[in-house]
Every structure is written in C-alpha cells, then in structure tokens.
C-alpha positions as CSV (number, residue, x, y, z in Angstrom):
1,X,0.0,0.0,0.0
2,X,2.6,2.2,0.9
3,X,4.8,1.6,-2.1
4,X,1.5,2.5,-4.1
5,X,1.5,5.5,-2.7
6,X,5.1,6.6,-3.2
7,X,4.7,4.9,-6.9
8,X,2.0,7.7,-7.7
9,X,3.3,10.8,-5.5
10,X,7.0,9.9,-8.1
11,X,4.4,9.9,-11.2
12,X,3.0,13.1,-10.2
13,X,6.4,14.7,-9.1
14,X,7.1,13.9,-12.7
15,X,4.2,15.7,-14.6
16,X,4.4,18.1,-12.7
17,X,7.8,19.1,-14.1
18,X,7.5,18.6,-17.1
19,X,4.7,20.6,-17.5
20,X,6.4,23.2,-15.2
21,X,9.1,23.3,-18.4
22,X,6.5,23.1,-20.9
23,X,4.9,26.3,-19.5
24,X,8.3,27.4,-18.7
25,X,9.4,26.8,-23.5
26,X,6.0,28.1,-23.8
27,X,6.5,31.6,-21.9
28,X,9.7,32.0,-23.3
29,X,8.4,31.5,-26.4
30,X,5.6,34.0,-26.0
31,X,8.2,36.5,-24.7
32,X,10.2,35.7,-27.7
33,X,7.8,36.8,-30.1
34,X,6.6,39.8,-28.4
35,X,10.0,41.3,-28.6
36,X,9.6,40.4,-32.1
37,X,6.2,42.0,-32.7
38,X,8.4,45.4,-30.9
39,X,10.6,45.7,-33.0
40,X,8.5,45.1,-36.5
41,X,6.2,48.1,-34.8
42,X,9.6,49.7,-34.5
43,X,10.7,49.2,-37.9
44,X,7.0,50.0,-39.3
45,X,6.7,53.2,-37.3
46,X,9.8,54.6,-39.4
47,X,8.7,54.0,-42.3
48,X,6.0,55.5,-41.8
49,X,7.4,58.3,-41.0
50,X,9.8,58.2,-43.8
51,X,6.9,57.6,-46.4
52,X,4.9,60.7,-44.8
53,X,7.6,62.6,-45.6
54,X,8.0,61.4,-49.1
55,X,3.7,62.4,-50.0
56,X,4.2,65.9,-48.3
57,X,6.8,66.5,-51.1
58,X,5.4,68.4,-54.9
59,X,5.8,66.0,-58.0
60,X,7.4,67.6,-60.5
61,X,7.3,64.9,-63.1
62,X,3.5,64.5,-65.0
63,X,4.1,60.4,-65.6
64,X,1.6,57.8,-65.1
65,X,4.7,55.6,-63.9
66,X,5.3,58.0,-61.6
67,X,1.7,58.7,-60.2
68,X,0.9,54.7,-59.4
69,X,4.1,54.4,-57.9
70,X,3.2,57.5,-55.6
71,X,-0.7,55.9,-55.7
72,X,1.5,52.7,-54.2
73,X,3.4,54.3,-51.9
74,X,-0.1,56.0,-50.4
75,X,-1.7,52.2,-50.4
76,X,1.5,51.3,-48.3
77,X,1.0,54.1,-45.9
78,X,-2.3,53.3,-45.4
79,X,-1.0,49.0,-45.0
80,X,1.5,50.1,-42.2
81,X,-0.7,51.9,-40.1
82,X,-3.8,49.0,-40.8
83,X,-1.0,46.4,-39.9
84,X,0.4,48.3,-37.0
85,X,-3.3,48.6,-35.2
86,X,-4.1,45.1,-35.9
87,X,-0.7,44.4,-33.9
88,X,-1.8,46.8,-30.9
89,X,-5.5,46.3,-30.6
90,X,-5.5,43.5,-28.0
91,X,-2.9,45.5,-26.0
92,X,-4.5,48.5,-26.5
93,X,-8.0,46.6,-24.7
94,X,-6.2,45.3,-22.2
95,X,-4.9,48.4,-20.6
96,X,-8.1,50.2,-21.2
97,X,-9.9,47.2,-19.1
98,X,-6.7,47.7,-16.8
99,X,-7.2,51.3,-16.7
100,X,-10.9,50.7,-15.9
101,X,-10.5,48.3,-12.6
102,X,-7.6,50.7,-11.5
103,X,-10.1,53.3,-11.4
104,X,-13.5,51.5,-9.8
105,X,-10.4,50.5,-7.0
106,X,-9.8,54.2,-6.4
107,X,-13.2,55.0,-6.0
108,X,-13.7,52.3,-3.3
C-alpha cells in the first residue's frame, strides 16, 4: 500500500515538471515573439514616418509611372498603419480594461 502511494506521489512529481518546463518553452516562447512583434512596430513606425515625408513632397514629373508608384506608396502608408493597429489592438483593450479596474479601486 505504501509503495503505491510513493509509486504515484513519483508519477506526479514527474508531470508536474514537465509541464512546469512546458509552461516554462512556452513563456519563453511568447516572450520571444513579443520582442519580435516590438521591433516590426519599430521598424513600421519609421517607415512611416519616412513615407509621410515622401507624400508631403510636390511631384514635379507628369508620368503615369510615376503617379501609381506615388498611388502605391499611399496604399503602403495606409498597410502600415492598418497592420500596426491590428498588432496593438489587443494591447491597446487590455490596458483600457486595466485602466478601468484601476479606477473603480480608487473609488472604493
């Protein structure tokens, strides 16, 4: 009876670290890839700020080439800052919730 009991408290000694290092890949993983989705908004907010810059300019030259690749560049403006909201949203909820049960707190 005993050794039944020592069998199974070993069996779930032994789940219970491996799962401990399963959650343990896992959260490094998801820390992983937030530092990657930080620096794409990085890269993607100076572009943006690059291609701003390049549509306040005058065009000079009358070409169709030249006005769909301007036309492009505006559809590209628009991508980044569709792309960079869809990246943020869920953060964006979550401290807005945050901000929300800080605030019924305070007026307790």
């Amino acid at each position: 009876m005993i050794s039944m009991l020592i069998i199974c408290l070993f069996v779930l000694l032994m789940m219970t670290i491996f799962f401990a290092y399963k959650a343990y890949s896992f959260s490094i993983l998801i820390l992983n890839l937030e530092s990657q989705i930080e620096d794409s908004l990085l890269i993607l907010e100076e572009r943006y700020e690059s291609i701003s810059k390049v549509l306040e300019k005058e065009i000079f030259f009358d070409s169709i080439e030249i006005r769909q690749v301007i036309a492009d560049i505006k559809s590209s403006h628009s991508a980044i800052i569709l792309i960079a909201n869809k990246l943020t949203q869920n953060f964006e909820e979550e401290n807005e919730v945050k901000e929300k049960i800080i605030e019924s707190q305070e007026k307790d």
